[in-house]
N, C-alpha and C positions, 0 to 999 in steps of 0.2 A: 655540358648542357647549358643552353643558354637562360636566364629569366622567363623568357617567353615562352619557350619549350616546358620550361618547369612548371609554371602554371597554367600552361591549356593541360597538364599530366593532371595536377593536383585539381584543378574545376572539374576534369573528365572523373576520375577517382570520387569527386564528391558530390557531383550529377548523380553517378552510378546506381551512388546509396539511397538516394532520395525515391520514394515512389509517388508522392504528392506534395505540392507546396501550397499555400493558401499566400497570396498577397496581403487580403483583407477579410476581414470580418462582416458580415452585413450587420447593418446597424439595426439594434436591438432598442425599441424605447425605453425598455425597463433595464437598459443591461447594465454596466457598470467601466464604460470607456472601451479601452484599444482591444484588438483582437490581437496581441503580443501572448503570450505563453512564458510565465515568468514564474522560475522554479527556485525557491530559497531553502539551500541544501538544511540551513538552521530550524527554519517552520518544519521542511521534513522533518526532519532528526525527535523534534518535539512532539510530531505525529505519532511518527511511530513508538517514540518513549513512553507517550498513553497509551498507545493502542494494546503494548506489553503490562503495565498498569493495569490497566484494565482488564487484560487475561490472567493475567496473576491473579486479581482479588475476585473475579468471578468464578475460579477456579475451588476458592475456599467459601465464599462468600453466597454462590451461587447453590449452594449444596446443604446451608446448616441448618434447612428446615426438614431435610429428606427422611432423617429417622423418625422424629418425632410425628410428622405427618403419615410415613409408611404407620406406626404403631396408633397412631388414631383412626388411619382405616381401616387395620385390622378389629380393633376394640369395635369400630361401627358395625363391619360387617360381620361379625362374632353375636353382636346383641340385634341381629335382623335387621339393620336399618340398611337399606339401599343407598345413603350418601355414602357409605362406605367402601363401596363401589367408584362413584363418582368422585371421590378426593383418591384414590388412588390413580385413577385413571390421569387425574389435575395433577397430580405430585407424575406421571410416569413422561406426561406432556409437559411439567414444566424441565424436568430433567433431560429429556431430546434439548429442547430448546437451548439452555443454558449449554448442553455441549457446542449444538451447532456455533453459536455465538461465541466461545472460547477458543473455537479454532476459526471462526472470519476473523476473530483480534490476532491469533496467532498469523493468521498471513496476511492483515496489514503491514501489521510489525515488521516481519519475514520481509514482506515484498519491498515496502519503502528502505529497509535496511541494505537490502540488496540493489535496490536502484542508487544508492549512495553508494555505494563500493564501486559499485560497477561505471557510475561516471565517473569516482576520483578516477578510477581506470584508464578512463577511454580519456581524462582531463593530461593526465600523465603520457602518456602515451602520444598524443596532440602535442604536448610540449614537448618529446623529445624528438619528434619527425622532422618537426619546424625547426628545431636547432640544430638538426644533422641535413637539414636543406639550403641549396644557395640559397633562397628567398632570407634567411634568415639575418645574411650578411646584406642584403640589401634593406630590409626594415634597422638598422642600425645607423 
């Protein structure tokens, strides 16, 4: 297979994948420069290392008011006071909440961790195509 050959295969191969391509960006006055897309696997990695941080300590952190709160709305609503009512009701909505939040941490974490995997992947994988293609011998 000649050079030629190999690369109208490899442009056809990587056309195929593409569903959209953006040239440019429209310019934005407030925006902040180029319309490039620029992915620093190390800012991930850091993302997501807080985003786990984060679910970790709201997991214990998020929780240490729930007895002593459940036990003062009983105590209210035991001596007739209707805030007793209402602080439970506060304590049972701050408790949804604090889950939902613990699991959006868990699938930033999740998801940036796995988009790191998955390009060393697709990075490795790029590299050994190119080195088992003629194109390789002729970039040298």
């Amino acid at each position: 297979m000649s050079f030629d050959e190999e690369w109208s295969a490899a442009r056809a191969t990587a056309t195929a994948h593409v569903s959209m391509r953006l040239n440019q960006a429209p310019a934005d006055p407030g925006g902040g420069g180029g319309g490039d897309l620029e992915i620093n696997q190390d800012h991930i990695g850091a993302i997501g290392s807080e985003a786990y941080k984060l679910h970790t300590r709201l997991q214990t952190d998020g929780k240490h008011a729930a007895t002593s709160t459940a036990e003062a709305a009983s105590a209210l609503t035991k001596e007739g006071f209707a805030s007793g009512a209402a602080l439970l009701k506060v304590n049972t909505t701050w408790e949804s909440q604090v889950k939902t939040l613990v699991a959006a941490c868990a699938n930033i974490s999740n998801g940036l961790n796995y988009s790191l995997s998955s390009h060393a992947k697709d990075e490795q994988q790029l590299h050994a195509d190119f080195t088992a293609s003629a194109i390789d011998n002729y970039l040298k």
